[in-house]
Structures are given as structure tokens and as C-alpha cells.
C-alpha positions in Angstrom: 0.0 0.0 0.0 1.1 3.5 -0.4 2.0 5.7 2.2 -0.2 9.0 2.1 3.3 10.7 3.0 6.3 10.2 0.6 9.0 8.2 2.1 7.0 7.0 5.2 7.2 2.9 5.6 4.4 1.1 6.8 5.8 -0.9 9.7 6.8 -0.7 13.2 6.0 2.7 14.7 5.3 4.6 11.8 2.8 2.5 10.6 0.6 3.6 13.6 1.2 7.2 11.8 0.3 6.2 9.0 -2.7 4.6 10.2 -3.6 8.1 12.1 -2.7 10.3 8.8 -5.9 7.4 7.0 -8.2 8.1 9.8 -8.0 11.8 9.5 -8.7 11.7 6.4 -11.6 9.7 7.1 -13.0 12.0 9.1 -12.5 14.4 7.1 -14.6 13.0 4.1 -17.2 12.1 6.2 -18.0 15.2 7.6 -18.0 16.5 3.8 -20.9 13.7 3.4 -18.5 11.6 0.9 -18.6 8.0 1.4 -14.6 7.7 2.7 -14.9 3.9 2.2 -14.9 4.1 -0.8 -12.3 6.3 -0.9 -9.7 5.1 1.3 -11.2 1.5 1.8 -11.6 0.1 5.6 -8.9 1.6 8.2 -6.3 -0.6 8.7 -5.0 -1.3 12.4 -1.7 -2.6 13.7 -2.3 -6.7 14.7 0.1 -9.4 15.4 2.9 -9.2 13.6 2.3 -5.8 12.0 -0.4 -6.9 9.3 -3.2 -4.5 8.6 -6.8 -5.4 9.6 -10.1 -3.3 10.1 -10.2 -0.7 13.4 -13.7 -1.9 14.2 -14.1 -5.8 14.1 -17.5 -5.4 12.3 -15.1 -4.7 9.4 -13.4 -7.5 9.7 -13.8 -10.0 6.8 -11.6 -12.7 8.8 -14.0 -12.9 11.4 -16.9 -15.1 12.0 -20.3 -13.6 11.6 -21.9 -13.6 14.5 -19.0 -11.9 16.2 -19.0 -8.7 13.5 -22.7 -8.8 13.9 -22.2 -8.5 18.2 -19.7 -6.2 17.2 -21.4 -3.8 14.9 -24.9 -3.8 17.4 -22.9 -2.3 20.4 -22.4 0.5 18.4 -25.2 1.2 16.6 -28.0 3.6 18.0 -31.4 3.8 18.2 -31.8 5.9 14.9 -29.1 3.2 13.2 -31.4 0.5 14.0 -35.1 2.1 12.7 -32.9 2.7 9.8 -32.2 -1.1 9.1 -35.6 -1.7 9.3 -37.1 0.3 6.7 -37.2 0.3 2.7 -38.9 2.9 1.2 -38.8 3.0 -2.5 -36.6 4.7 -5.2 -38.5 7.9 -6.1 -39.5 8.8 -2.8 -35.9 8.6 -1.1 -32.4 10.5 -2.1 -28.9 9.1 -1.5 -28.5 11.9 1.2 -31.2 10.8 2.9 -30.1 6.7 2.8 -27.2 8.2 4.8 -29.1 10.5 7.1 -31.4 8.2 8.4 -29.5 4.8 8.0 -31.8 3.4 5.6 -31.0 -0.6 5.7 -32.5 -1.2 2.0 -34.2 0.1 -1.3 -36.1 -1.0 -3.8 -37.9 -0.7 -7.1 -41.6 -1.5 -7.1 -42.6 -3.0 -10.7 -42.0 -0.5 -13.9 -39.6 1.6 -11.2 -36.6 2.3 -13.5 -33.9 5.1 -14.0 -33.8 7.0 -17.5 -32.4 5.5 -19.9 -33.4 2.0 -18.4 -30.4 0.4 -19.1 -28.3 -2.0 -17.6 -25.5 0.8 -16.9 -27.9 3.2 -15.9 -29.2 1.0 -13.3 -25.6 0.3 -11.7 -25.1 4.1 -11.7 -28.4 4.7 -9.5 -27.8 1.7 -7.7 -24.2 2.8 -6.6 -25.1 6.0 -6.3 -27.9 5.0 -3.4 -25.2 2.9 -1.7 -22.3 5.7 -1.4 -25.4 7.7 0.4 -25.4 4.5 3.1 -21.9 4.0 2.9 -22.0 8.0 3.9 -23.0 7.3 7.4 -20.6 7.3 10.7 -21.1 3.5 10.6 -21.6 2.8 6.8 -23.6 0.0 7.0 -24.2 -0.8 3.2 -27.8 -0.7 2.1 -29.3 -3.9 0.1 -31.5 -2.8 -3.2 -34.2 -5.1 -4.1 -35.7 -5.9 -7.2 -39.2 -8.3 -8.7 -36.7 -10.3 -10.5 -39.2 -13.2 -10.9 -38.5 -14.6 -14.4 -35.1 -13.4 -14.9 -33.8 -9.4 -14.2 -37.6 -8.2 -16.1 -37.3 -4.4 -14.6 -34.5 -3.7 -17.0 -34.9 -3.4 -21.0 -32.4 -5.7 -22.9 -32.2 -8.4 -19.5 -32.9 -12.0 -20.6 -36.7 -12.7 -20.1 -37.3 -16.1 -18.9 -40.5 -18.0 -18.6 -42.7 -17.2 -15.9 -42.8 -19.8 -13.0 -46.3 -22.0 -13.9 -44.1 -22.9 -17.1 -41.0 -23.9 -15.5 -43.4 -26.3 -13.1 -44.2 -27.6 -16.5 -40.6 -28.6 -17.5 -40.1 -30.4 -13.6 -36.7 -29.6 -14.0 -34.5 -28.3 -10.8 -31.5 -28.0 -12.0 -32.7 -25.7 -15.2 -34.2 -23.6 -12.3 -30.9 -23.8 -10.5 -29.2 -22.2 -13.6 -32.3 -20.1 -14.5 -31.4 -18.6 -10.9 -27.6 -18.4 -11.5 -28.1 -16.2 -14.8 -30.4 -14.1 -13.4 -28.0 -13.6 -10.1 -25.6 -12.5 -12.3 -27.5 -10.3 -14.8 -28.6 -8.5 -11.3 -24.9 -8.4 -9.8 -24.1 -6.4 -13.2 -26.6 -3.8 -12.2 -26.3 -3.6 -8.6 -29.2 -5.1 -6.8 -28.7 -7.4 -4.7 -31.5 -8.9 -3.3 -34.7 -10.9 -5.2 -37.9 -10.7 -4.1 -38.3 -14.3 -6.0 -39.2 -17.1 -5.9 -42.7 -17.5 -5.3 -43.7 -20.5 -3.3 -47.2 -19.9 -3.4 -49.1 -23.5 -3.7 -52.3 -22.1 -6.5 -55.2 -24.3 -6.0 -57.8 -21.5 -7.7 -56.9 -20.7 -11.4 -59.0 -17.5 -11.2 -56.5 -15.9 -8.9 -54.4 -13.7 -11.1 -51.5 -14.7 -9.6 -51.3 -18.1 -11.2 -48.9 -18.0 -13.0 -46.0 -17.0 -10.4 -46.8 -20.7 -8.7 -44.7 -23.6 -9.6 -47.8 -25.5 -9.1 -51.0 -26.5 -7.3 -49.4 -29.3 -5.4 -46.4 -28.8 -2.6 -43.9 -31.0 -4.6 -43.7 -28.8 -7.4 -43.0 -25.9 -5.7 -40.7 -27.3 -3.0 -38.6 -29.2 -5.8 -38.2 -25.3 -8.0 -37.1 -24.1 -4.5 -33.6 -24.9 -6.4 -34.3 -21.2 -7.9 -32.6 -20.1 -4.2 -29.7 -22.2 -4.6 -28.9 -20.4 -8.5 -29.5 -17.0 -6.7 -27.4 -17.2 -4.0 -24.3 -19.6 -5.0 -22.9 -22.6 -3.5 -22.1 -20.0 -1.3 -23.3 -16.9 0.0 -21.5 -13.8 -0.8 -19.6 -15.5 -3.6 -19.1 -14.1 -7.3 -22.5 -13.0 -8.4 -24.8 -14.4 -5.4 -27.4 -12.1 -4.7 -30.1 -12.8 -1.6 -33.1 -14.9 -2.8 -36.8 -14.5 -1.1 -39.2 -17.3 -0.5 -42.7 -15.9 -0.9 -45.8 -15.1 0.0 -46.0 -16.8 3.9 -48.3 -18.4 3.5 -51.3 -19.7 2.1 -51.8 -17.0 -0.5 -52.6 -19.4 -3.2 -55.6 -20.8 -1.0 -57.8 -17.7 -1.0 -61.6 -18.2 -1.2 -62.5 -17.5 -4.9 -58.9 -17.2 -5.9 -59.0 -13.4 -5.1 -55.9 -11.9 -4.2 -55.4 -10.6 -1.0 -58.1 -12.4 0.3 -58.8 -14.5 3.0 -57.5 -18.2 2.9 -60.7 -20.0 4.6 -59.0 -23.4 5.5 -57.6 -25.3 8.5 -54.2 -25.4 10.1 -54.1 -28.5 8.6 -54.4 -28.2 5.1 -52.4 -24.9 5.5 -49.4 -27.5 6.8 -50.1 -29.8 4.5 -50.5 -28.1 0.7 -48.8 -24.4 1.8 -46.3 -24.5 4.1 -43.8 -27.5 2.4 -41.9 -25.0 0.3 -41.9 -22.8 2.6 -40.0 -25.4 4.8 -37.6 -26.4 2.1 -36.6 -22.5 1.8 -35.5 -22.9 4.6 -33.3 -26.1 4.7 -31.8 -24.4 1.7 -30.4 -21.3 3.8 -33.0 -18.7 1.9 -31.7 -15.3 3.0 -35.4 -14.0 3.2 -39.2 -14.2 3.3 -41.3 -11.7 2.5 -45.1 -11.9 4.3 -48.5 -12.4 2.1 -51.1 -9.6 1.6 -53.8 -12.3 2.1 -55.1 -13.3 5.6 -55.6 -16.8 7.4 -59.4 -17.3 8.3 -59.7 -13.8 8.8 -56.4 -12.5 10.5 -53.9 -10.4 7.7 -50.6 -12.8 7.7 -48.9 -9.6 8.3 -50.0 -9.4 11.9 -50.2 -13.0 12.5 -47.5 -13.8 15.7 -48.3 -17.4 15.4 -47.5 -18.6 12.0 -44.3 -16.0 11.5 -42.6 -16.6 14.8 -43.7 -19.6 16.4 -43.5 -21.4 13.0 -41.5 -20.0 11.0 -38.9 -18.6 13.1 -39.6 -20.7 15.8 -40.6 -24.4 14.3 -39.7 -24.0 10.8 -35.7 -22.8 12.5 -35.4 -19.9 9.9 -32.7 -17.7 10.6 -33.1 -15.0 8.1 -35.0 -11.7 8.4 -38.9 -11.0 7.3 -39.7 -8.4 5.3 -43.5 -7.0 4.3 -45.1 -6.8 0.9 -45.4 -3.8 -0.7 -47.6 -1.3 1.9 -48.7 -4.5 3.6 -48.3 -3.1 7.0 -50.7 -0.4 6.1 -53.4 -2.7 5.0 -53.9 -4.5 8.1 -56.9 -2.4 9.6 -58.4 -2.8 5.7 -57.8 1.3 5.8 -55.6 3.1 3.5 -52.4 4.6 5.3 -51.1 3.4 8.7 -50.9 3.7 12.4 -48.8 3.1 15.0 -51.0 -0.1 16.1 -50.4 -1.1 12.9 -46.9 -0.9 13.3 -47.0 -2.8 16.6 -48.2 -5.2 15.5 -46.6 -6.2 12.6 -42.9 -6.0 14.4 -44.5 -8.1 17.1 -45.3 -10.5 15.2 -42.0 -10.7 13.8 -41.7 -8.4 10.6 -38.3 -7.5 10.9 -38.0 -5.1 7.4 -41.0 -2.9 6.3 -41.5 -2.2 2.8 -43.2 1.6 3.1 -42.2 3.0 -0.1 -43.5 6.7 0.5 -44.3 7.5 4.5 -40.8 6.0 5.6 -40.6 8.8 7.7 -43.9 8.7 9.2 -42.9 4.7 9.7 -39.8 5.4 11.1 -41.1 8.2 13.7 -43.9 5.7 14.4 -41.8 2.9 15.5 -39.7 4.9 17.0 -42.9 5.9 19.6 -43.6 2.1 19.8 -40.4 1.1 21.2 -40.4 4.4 23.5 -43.6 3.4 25.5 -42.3 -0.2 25.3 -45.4 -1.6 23.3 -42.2 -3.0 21.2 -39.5 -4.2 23.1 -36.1 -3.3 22.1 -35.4 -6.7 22.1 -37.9 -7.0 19.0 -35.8 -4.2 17.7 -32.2 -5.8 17.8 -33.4 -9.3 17.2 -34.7 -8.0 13.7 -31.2 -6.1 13.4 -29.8 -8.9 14.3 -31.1 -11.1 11.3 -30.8 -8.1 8.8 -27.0 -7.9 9.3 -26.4 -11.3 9.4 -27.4 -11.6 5.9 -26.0 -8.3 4.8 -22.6 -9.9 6.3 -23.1 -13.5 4.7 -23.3 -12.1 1.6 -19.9 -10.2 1.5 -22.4 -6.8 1.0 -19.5 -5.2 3.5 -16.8 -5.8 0.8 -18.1 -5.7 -2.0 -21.2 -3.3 -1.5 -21.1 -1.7 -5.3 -22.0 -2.8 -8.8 -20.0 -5.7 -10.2 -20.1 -3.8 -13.7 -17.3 -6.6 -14.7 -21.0 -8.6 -15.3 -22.3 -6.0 -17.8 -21.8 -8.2 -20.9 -23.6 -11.4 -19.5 -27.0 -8.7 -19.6 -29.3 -10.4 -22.1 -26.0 -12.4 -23.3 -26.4 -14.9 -26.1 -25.5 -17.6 -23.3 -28.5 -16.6 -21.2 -30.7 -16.6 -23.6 -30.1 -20.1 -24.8 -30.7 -21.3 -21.7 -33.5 -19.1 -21.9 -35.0 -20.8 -25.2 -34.0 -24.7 -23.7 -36.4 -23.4 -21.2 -39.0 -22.5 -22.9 -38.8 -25.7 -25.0 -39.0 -27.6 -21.8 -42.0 -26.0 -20.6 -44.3 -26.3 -23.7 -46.9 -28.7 -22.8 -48.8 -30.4 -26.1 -52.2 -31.5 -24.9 -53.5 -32.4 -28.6 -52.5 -33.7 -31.4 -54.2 -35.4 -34.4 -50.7 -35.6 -36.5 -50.5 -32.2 -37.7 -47.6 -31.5 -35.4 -44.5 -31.4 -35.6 -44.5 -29.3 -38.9 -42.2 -30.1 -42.1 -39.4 -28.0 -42.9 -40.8 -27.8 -45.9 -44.2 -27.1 -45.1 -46.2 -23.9 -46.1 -47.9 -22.5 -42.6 -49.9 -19.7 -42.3 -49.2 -18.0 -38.8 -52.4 -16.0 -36.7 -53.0 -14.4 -33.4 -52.4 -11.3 -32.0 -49.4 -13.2 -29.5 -47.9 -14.5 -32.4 -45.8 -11.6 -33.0 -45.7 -9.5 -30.1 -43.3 -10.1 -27.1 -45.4 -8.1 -24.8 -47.5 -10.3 -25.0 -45.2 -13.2 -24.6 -43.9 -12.1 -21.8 -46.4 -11.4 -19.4 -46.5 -9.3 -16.4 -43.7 -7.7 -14.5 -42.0 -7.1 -17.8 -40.4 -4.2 -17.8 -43.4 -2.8 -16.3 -45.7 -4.0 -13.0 -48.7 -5.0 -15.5 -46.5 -5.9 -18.6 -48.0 -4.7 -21.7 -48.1 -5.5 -25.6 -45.6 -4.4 -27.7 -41.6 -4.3 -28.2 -41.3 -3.8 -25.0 -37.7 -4.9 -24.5 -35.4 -7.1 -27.6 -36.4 -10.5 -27.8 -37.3 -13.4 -30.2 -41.2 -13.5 -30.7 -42.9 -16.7 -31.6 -43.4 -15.6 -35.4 -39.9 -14.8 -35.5 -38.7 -17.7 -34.2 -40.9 -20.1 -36.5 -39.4 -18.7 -39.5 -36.0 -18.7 -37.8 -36.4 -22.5 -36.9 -38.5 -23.2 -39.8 -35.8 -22.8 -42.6 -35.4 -21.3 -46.2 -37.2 -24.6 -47.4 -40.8 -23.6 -45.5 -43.0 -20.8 -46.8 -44.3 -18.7 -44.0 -47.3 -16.2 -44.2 -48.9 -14.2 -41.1 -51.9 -12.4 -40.8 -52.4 -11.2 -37.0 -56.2 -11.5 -37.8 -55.7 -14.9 -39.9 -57.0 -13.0 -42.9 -56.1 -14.0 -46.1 -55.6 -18.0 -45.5 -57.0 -20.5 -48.2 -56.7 -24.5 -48.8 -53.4 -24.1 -50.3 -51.5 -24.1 -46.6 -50.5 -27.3 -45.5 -51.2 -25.8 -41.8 -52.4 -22.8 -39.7 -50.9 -21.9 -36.2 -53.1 -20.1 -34.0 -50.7 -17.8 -31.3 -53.5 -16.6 -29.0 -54.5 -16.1 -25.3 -54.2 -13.7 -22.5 -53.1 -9.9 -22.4 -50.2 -9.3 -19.5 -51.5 -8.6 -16.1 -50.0 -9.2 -12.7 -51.7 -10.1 -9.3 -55.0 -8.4 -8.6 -55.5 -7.1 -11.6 -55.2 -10.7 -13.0 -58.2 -11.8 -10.9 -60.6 -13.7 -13.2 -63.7 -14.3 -10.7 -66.1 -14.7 -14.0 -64.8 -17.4 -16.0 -61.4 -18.4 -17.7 -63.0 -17.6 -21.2 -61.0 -17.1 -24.6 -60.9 -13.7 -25.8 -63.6 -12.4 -28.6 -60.8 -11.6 -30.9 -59.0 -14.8 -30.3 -62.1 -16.7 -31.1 -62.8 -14.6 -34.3 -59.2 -15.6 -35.7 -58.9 -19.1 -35.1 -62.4 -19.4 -36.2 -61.4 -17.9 -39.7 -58.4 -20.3 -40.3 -60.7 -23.1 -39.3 -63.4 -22.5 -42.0 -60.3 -22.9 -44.8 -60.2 -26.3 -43.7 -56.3 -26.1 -43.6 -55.6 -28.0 -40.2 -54.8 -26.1 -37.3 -52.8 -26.3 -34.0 -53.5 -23.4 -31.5 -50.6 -22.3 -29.5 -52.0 -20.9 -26.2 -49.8 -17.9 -24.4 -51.5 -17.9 -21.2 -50.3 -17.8 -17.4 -52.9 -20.4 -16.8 -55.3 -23.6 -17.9 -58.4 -21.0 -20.3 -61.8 -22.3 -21.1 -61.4 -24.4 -24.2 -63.2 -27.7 -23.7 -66.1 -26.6 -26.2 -64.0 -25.6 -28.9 -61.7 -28.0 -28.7 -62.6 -30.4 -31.3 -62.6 -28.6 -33.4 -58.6 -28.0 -32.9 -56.4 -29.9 -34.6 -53.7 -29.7 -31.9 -53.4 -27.7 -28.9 -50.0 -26.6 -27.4 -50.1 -24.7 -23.6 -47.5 -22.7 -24.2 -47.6 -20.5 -20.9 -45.6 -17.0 -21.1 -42.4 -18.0 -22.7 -40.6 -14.9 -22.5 -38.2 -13.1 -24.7 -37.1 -16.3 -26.2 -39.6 -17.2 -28.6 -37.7 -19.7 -30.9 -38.2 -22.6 -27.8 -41.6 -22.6 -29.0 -40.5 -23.2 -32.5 -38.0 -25.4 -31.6 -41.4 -28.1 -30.3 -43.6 -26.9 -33.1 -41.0 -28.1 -35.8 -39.9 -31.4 -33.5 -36.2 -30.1 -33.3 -37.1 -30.6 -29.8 -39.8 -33.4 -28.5 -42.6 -31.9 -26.5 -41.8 -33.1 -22.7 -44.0 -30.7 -20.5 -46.4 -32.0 -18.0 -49.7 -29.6 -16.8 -48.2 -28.3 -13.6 -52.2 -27.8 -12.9 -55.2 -29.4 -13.4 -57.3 -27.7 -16.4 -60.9 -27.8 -15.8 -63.9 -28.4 -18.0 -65.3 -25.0 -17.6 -64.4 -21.4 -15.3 -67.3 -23.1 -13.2 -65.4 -26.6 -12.5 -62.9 -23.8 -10.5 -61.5 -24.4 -8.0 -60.1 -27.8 -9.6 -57.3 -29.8 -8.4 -55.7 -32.8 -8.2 -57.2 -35.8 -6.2 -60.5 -33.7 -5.8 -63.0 -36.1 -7.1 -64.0 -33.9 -10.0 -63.6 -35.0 -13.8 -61.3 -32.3 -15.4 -60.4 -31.6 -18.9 -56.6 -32.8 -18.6 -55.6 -33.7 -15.3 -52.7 -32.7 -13.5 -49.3 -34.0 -14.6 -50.7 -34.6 -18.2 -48.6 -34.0 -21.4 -48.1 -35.5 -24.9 -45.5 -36.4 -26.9 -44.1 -37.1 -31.0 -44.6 -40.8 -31.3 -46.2 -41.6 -28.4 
């Protein structure tokens, strides 16, 4: 190292100088509100034998855990530890003010993206929001968390994977496991550091417009996809790109009466343990760093003031060490009012919240728990145990030395590698539920493509793409289905499109039908009236049917739609779920250069009145659960 004074050595005696002339400085750029850490990296301190280590031990990367954790408590304050418990959200919090009032975390809500939403752009914010932490007397790094549920989908350009109902339908771990490793390192590139992902939520009502965020409607699916937290956060923790995974919603948000989200699950402790609380238990056996509380209540009490099933059994029987963080204003919901109170407060940190996401009122949050813990109605033992758990993981995970953007990452952002993963995955998930013979197409064959999906990777993709709700359009580069049929397809096949399926006659040897839902995301999703096809949907298969060219409709849904009555008149139907960016891995199964190997990852009913419809229920369903078809068999 160089001394800051020419000709000084760094040993013996003058090494203590030298350490003194560092620690000046220090000060120096603190009180200037620049983050000296990053300027002069930790202050070193004479130990045995003259090497250099850290002045406080929390600093100390050579240390165990626990001990910088004990360490770094002592000192902290009152204000230091409100701070670590709240994370408001980007646009309604400065960098100064991470630093003035010790904020432990950030994050983007979905569609919450700097200008120009790129890749770089997003490290710059990021970074800039950490040397505001790293600004403070004790410079406790901040986490930033992102929706990163099908890979990094807040940032234009970021590989898009499929959403999570089509990955149950490829039952394959370790694709999940590397799914999870690409996306860890497409978010290391720009700085966040913690996923709110994956969800764990068991859906057992395909009205509930969350569907397709769940694995499944059975625990096994789920629990085995749980692999997504091993990809996120490395063989180990705090290694090159390893970012902190989140298991959520706890729990039971996939069992609400009617499928509504945020509602109230209406079940017994029993089937509560039995069908939603498995993956929440192999989360934990697999060291997740995090779990993040459901909006929905248990037979009438909101989850985020219910004691019982976060401490005693999560914390308590479940042994999770981690910390629990809200849902997005969930604290404020639990009176059913808008805005909260200090009750509110109370009780959610009781019940063992230890992180509140209050994107907005932080500082009305922050001055309300700070009364709470005043008149005791929350002990300070409530207080450090849930500093306790937030540091841990902030420590485990290396944020201490190595809180910035690994921009050395930047290229593997929507990289060619990651998207071929991205396309084996969607290949895996496609799930062929019919087929008279007209699948897999020839090479040579002349197809007439339809649909408004067909060509669109807006649609494609879903919600929380780029935006909360996801939208149609070019919403970020990809491969759309179209594109990818004529990619796969070769110079040999003659492909013609009409979104509409206008202008088809008997001279095709085939039609594909790209239809299904528009992007949506949670409550907005909610289908309580029926799982119908679209009008327009209808309209366009209908017109390549009356050619009497056959015709295989490719469904781009996040769950099982009402088909059963139109079905035979279908040539072949393909659930294709919402592939993503990578729309060739449809292709890929439509031309056979891949065999169709999904399995339904849900039971798909009759009819939107056979809901709720699951397996082992007694009722007669269209394809039952696990169902799937091959070429040849």
C-alpha cells in the first residue's frame, strides 16, 4: 500500500502514523458527506505481527459472523437501528437521505426504472444510493431489491425467462438452479442485490391472477423449483454473483376463497401445513436469506399481523434464521384502511416483521416505531433481534466488501449464453395437450401463422416485464414466436402471417393459432367470472378453421383457459404458458427439433365453473394434472 506521506514505511512505529494520517482523512470525508470507504477502503489497524486489519471488528472480513454482527450492534443507536428496518422506495428517497437516516434497504416497485433503463444506468443509480449508506458514521451498506421473478424483467435488454407455472411444467431443478444463477448475475451487473423471487405460493384456484407466479397446485412442485434459491445465492453466499433470494408469500396465498388476491384463505391449520407451508420449509433447509409476508389473511387475520404462523413457525418451528420483510404497503393494509398507524406498526414487528417495505411515509414509519419502542409496546429486544437477522445476511453475503455494482457482469446482460438457456427453457415448458398428427411441422411445409401473441413479445412475456402489469408491444429485444418459427422453420418452408388470420386459403398445408391472455400481474389478473377465450381470439382461429387447412393453436396464457367446447374442433393444442423473450423454444417443439416433454403443472378444468379444480378432488377435469403429450407416443 502506499503511504499517504512520501518516504514513510508502513511498519513498526510509523505504521501507527500512517494509520492516524488514514483516519484523519476519514473524518475528514465524512464530515463533507463523501462516502470515505470508498475512498480510502476500511482503516487498517496494527495486529500481530504488524499486518493490517479493520479498526472496528464489524469490518473484519476474517472474522466469523456472529462476532461482526455482536460487534457492529454495540455501536449502533437507536436511529441506526429504525434505519435497518425500513425500505422505502426509489423515487421517494435521495442518497443523502439513505445516509441521514441509516436506511438498511431500497427497492424498485414494478415498472420503477432510471432514465435510460439500461443496464448501466441502473448500476449508476444503484451505486449512487449505496455511497449515500456508505456515507453514514457507521456505513452500514444498504441492500436494493428488485421483482426479479422470471429473470432481471425491470431492466430493458435483460434476458426474459419464462414465468414460474411454465417452468413447473418442465419439472426440471437444475434448469431452475441455472435459471437462478443467470439471473443472479445479470442483477450483480446492475447492482441489486437482493430478489424478491421465488414465489412458493401453492395455487389451488386458477381465477386468482397470480397463477402463474406458482410452480404449481401441489407442494412438490414448488418445494422441488425451490432450487431457484440455490442459483440466486451460489454454493455460497456472498460468492461471485450471489445475490439474496426470497421465499414468498408466507403463507397460504394461493388458497384464498375465490382465488381473489389478497383475500382470505378459509382453510384449516391442517391443510395450510399440508398443501402451503412444504416450500416454505424447504426454503428454509436451503439457507433462503429472506421471506417476504402475504397480503392475504388466514381465516380472517392479515398474515402480516399473525405472531403465530411468523414466529412460532417460522422462526420458531420452521428454525429460519433470516429476516422477514412486508409486501409492498402491507403493514398499512392491516386495519383494511388506506395509510397506517402506530397499532399497525406494533403489530406487525411483534409479530415478527423485521423489514418494512413503506415505499412513501418512511418517515412517518420510522417516527412511528420509534414511539412504539419508547412506550415499550415494542421491546427493544424485538428491535435488535430483527437487526440482528438483517446484518447477518447483509454480512453473509460479502455486502460489506463488496457493496457496489460488479459492472465486470455488464456483458452477460441479455448475453447470447442466457438466452439459450432461456429458449431450452421455454422448449422444456411447452406442454402439447393435442395432437391429431399435424404436429410437428415439415421443414418444408407452407404455414400460415395468426394471433395477436404471435408476434408480439409483450404479450409473450407477461407481467412484470419491464413494467408491474407488462404490456403488448416491443417492450424490450427478444425473439417473438413468429420470429422464431421462420428462424427454426428454414429457407425450405414458406411462412405467411396475418395477426387476424386473414387472407388464409386450402393451399396451406397448416395454420398456427398464437392466441391467449393480455399481460396482467396479481390483482388485476383476478378472473372471478370465467377463464374464457378472448372475442378476438375466437374470431381468428375461427377464420383459419373455415379454410379447412388444419390447425394447432398455440395458447400464451399464465394459466389452464376455457377451451373444452372448442376443442374439437382443434387440430392440436400446445399450452405454451408466457415463454418470455425467447420465442424460438416454441418453435424449436412446433418443428420437433425438440420433442414436447412438458407435463400440466395444474389441473385444467372443463369449464371457469369446475374452479377451484385440483388434483385428487373427485372432479372430472379436462386434462388432469401431470398430463402431457409427446411425438410418437
Amino acid at each position: 500500500m502506499r503511504p499517504l506521506v512520501p518516504g514513510m514505511a508502513v511498519a513498526g512505529k510509523t505504521f501507527l502514523m500512517y494509520c492516524f494520517s488514514v483516519q484523519a482523512v476519514r473524518w475528514r470525508l465524512l464530515a463533507l458527506g463523501l462516502p470515505a470507504l470508498l475512498v480510502l477502503g476500511p482503516v487498517p489497524a496494527l495486529a500481530a505481527g504488524g499486518a493490517a486489519r479493520p479498526a472496528a471488528p464489524y469490518l473484519d472480513p476474517a472474522l466469523p459472523v456472529a462476532a461482526r454482527v455482536d460487534d457492529l450492534l454495540s455501536r449502533m443507536s437507536l436511529d441506526d437501528k429504525l434505519g435497518q428496518m425500513t425500505q422505502p422506495e426509489r423515487r421517494y428517497i435521495t442518497p443523502e437521505e439513505v445516509g441521514r437516516y441509516r436506511i438498511g434497504s431500497v427497492m424498485s416497485a414494478g415498472g420503477s426504472a432510471p432514465s435510460p433503463n439500461t443496464a448501466e444506468s441502473w448500476a449508476d443509480m444503484v451505486d449512487g444510493y449505496q455511497k449515500g449508506a456508505l456515507s453514514a458514521p457507521l456505513r452500514i451498506p444498504m441492500m436494493y431489491g428488485v421483482d426479479a421473478v422470471h429473470g432481471h424483467n425491470n431492466v430493458v435488454g435483460a434476458t426474459i425467462f419464462p414465468h414460474d407455472i411454465g417452468l413447473g411444467a418442465a419439472r426440471d431443478p437444475a434448469l431452475v438452479r441455472d435459471i437462478g444463477a443467470a439471473t443472479a448475475e445479470e442483477m450483480t451487473a446492475t447492482g441489486a442485490d437482493w430478489d424478491f423471487a421465488p414465489c412458493l405460493c401453492v395455487a389451488r384456484d386458477d381465477r386468482w391472477g397470480r397463477t402463474y407466479e406458482s410452480f404449481g397446485e401441489v407442494p412438490a412442485l414448488p418445494s422441488a423449483m425451490a432450487s431457484l434459491i440455490d442459483g440466486l445465492q451460489g454454493a455460497e453466499p456472498g460468492g461471485p454473483a450471489s445475490v439474496l433470494a426470497t421465499a414468498k408469500h408466507f403463507v397460504g396465498d394461493g388458497g384464498t376463497e375465490g382465488g381473489r388476491d389478497r383475500g382470505d384463505a378459509k382453510i384449516s391449520e391442517e391443510e395450510l401445513r399440508a398443501v402451503h407451508l412444504p416450500p416454505f420449509r424447504e426454503a428454509v433447509r436451503r439457507g433462503v436469506a429472506s421471506v417476504m409476508v402475504s397480503y392475504s389473511s388466514w381465516n380472517g387475520v392479515k398474515m402480516h399481523a399473525n405472531r403465530y404462523l411468523i414466529t412460532d413457525v417460522l422462526k420458531g418451528e420452521l428454525g429460519f434464521k433470516g429476516f422477514v420483510v412486508s409486501d409492498y404497503q402491507g403493514v398499512d393494509r392491516i386495519d383494511g384502511k388506506a395509510g397506517f398507524t402506530r397499532d399497525e406498526i406494533a403489530k406487525a414487528v411483534n409479530a415478527g416483521i423485521d423489514m418494512v417495505m413503506v415505499p412513501q411515509k418512511w418517515k412517518d414509519f420510522i417516527a412511528g416505531l420509534r414511539a412504539e419502542v419508547k412506550d415499550g409496546t415494542v421491546p427493544m429486544a424485538r428491535i435488535d433481534d430483527a437487526n440482528r437477522r438483517i446484518l447477518t445476511e447483509k454480512v453473509r453475503f460479502g455486502l460489506f466488501e463488496r457493496p457496489m455494482a460488479d459492472r465486470s457482469h455488464l456483458a452477460a446482460v441479455g448475453s447470447a449464453a442466457h438466452r439459450a438457456l432461456a429458449r431450452r427453457a421455454v422448449a422444456e415448458s411447452q406442454v402439447l395437450l393435442k395432437n391429431d398428427g399435424v404436429l410437428p411441422l415439415r421443414r418444408d411445409a407452407k404455414v400460415f401463422v395468426a394471433g395477436r401473441s404471435a408476434d408480439d413479445i409483450g404479450m409473450q412475456s407477461g407481467g412484470w416485464t419491464v413494467t408491474w402489469q407488462g404490456a403488448p408491444g416491443r417492450t424490450t429485444p427478444g425473439t417473438t414466436i413468429l420470429q422464431g418459427i421462420k428462424q427454426v422453420a428454414g429457407s425450405q418452408a414458406k411462412i405467411a402471417y396475418d395477426r387476424d388470420g386473414e387472407g388464409i386459403d386450402e393451399s396451406y398445408d397448416a395454420a398456427v393459432a398464437v392466441v391467449g391472455e393480455k399481460p396482467y400481474a396479481e390483482y388485476h389478473g383476478d378472473r372471478p367470472g370465467g377463464l374464457a377465450l378472448d372475442d378476438e381470439d375466437v374470431r381468428t382461429i375461427e377464420r383459419l378453421r373455415v379454410s379447412g387447412v388444419p390447425v394447432a393453436v398455440v395458447l400464451v396464457s399464465g394459466r389452464p383457459l376455457d377451451v373444452a367446447s372448442r376443442l374439437g374442433g382443434w387440430n392440436a393444442l400446445v399450452a405454451s404458458w408466457l415463454p418470455g423473450t425467447e420465442g424460438a423454444g416454441v418453435a424449436d417443439v412446433l418443428f420437433g427439433a425438440v420433442r414436447p416433454s412438458g407435463r400440466l403443472p395444474v389441473t385444467w378444468p372443463r369449464g371457469g365453473g369446475e374452479e377451484p379444480v385440483n388434483r385428487g378432488d373427485g372432479k372430472e377435469p379436462l386434462f388432469p394434472f401431470g398430463y402431457g403429450l409427446t411425438y410418437g407416443g
